[in-house]
ROMAR-831851 format. One line per field, with one value per residue (C-alpha): residue in three letters; y, z, x. Coordinates in nm, 2 decimals, always signed. Example, Ala and Ser with C-alpha at 12.3 -4.5 7.8 and 13.67 -1.06 7.14 Angstrom:
ROMAR-831851
zalum <- [ALA,SER]
py <- [-0.45,-0.11]
pz <- [+0.78,+0.71]
px <- [+1.23,+1.37]
//
This chain:
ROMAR-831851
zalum <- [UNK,UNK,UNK,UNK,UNK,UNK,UNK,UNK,UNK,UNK,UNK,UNK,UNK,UNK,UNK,UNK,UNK,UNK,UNK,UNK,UNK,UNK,UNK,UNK,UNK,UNK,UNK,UNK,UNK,UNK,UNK,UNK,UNK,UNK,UNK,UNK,UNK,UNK,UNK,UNK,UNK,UNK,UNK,UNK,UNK,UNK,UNK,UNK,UNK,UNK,UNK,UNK,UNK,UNK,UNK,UNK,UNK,UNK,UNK,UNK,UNK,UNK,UNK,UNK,UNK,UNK,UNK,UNK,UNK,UNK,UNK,UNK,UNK,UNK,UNK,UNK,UNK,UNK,UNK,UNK,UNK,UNK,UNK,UNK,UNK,UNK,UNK,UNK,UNK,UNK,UNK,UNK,UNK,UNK,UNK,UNK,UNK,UNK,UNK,UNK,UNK,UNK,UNK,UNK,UNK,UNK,UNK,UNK,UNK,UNK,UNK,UNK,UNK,UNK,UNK,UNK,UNK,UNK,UNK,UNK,UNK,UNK,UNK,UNK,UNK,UNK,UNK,UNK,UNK,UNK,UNK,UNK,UNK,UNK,UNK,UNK,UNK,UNK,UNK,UNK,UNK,UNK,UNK,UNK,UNK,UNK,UNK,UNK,UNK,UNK,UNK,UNK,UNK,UNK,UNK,UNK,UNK,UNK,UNK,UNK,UNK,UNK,UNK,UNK,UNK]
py <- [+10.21,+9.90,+10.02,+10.27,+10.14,+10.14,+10.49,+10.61,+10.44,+10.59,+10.98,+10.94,+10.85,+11.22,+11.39,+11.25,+11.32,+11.70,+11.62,+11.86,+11.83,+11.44,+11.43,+11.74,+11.50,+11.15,+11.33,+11.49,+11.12,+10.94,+11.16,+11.00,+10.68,+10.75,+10.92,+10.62,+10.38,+10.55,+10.51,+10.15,+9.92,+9.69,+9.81,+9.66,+9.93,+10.17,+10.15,+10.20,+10.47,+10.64,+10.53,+10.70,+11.04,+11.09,+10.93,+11.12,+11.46,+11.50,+11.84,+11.87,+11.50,+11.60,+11.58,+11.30,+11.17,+11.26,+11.02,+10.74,+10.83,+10.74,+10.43,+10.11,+9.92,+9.92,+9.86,+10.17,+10.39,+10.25,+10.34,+10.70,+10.75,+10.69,+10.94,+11.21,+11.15,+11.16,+11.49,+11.64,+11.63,+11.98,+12.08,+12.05,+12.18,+11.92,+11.68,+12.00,+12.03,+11.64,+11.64,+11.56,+11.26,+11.14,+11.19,+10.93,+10.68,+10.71,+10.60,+10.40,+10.28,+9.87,+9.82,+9.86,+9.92,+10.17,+10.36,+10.32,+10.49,+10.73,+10.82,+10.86,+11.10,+11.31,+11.40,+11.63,+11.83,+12.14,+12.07,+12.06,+12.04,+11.82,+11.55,+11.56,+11.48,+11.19,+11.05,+11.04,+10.89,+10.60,+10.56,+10.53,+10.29,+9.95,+9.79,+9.92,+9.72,+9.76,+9.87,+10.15,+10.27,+10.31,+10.49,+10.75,+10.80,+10.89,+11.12,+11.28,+11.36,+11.48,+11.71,+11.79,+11.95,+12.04,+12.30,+12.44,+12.54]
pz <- [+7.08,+6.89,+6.71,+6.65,+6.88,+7.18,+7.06,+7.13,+7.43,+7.59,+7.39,+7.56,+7.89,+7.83,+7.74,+8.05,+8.25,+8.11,+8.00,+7.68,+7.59,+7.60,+7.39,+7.13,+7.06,+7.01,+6.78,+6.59,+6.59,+6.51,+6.23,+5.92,+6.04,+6.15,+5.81,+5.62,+5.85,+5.81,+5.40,+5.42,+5.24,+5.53,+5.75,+6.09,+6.08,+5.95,+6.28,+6.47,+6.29,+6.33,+6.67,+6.74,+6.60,+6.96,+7.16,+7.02,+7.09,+6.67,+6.64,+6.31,+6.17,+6.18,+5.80,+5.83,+6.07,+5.86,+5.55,+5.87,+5.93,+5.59,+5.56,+5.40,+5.71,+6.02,+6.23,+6.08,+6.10,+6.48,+6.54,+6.33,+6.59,+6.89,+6.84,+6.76,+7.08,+7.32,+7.07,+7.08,+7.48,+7.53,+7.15,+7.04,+6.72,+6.57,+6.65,+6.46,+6.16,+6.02,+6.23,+5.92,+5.86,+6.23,+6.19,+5.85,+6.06,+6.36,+6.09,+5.85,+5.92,+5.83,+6.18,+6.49,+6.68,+6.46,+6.49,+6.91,+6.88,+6.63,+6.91,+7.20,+6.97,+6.87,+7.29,+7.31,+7.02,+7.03,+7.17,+6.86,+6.76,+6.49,+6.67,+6.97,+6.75,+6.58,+6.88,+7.02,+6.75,+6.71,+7.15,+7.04,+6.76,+6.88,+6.53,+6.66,+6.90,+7.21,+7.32,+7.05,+7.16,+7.53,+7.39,+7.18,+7.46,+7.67,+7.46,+7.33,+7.70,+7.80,+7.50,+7.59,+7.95,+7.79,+7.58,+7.90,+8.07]
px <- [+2.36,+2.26,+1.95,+1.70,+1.44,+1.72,+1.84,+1.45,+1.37,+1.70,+1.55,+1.21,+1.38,+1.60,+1.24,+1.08,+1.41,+1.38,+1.76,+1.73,+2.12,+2.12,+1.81,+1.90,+2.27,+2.09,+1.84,+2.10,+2.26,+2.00,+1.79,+1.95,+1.87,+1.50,+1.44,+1.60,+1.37,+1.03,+1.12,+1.18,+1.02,+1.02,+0.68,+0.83,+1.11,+0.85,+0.66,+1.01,+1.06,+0.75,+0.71,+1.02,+0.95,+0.69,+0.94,+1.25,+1.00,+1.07,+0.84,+1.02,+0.89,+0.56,+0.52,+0.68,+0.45,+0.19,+0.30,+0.30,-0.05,-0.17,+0.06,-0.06,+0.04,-0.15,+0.12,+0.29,-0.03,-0.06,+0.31,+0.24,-0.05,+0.13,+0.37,+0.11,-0.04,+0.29,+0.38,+0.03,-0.01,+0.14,+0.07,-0.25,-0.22,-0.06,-0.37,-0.58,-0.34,-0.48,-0.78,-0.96,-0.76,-0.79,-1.16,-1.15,-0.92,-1.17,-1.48,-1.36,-1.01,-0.99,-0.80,-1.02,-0.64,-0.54,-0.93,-0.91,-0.57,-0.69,-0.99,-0.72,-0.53,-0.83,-0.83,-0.52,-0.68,-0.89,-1.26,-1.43,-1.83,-1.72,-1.50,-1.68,-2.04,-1.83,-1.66,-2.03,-2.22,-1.96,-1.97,-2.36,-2.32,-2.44,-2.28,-1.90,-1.68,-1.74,-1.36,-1.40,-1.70,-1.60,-1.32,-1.52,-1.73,-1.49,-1.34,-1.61,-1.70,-1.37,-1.35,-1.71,-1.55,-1.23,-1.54,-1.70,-1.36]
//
């Protein structure tokens, strides 16, 4: 395989595919290289990296993620996000382990991208009091863009149901 980016788009396709063996031998392949590429100094093979930790089903990178979450880049923080949304979807603890980062991303993050994606994150977390009053204060904010407050809204009310199951 040519590059990272190929090496994780053929790992999700083995994760979607339920093909553990395939995926377990390209992670084991590729984890030196991811590593090397979420340390780089260039913030394009940053987000490849970090994309790839959700698409390579990296549980183990999640401290990792973490450093991609608070990433100077916004691509990279976009990329970091991402992949804590494909890995939270059957875990959601790893949305509640830096839920109080994903909450200061969601309010003051300089990228309106990287706070939407920060919003669609927050939804395969636990339903909390906390998020859900944030996600709806910002859907009511009349000062926000309007893309980001249709997607607090609806997040707030489907961790709202998510509550009263």
């Amino acid at each position: 395989m040519s590059s990272l980016a190929d090496a994780a788009t053929q790992a999700d396709a083995f994760a979607e595919e339920g093909n553990e063996r395939e995926l377990s031998q390209l992670r084991a392949q590729w984890d030196d290289d991811l590593e090397a590429a979420a340390r780089t100094s260039d913030f394009r093979e940053r987000a490849v990296a970090y994309r790839a930790i959700g698409q390579f089903r990296f549980r183990t990178k999640r401290e990792l993620l973490r450093r991609g979450l608070e990433d100077d880049s916004p691509a990279v923080r976009g990329s970091a996000l991402l992949a804590l949304e494909k890995l939270s979807r059957d875990h959601p603890g790893d949305v509640n382990d830096v839920r109080s980062l994903l909450h200061e991303m969601v309010t003051h993050d300089g990228n309106e991208a990287v706070r939407r994606l920060a919003v669609v994150a927050l939804k395969n977390g636990s339903a909390r009091p906390d998020t859900i009053q944030i996600l709806a204060s910002l859907g009511d904010d009349d000062e926000q863009p309007r893309e980001l407050r249709e997607a607090a809204t609806k997040v707030a009310q489907l961790l709202r149901r998510k509550s009263t199951k």
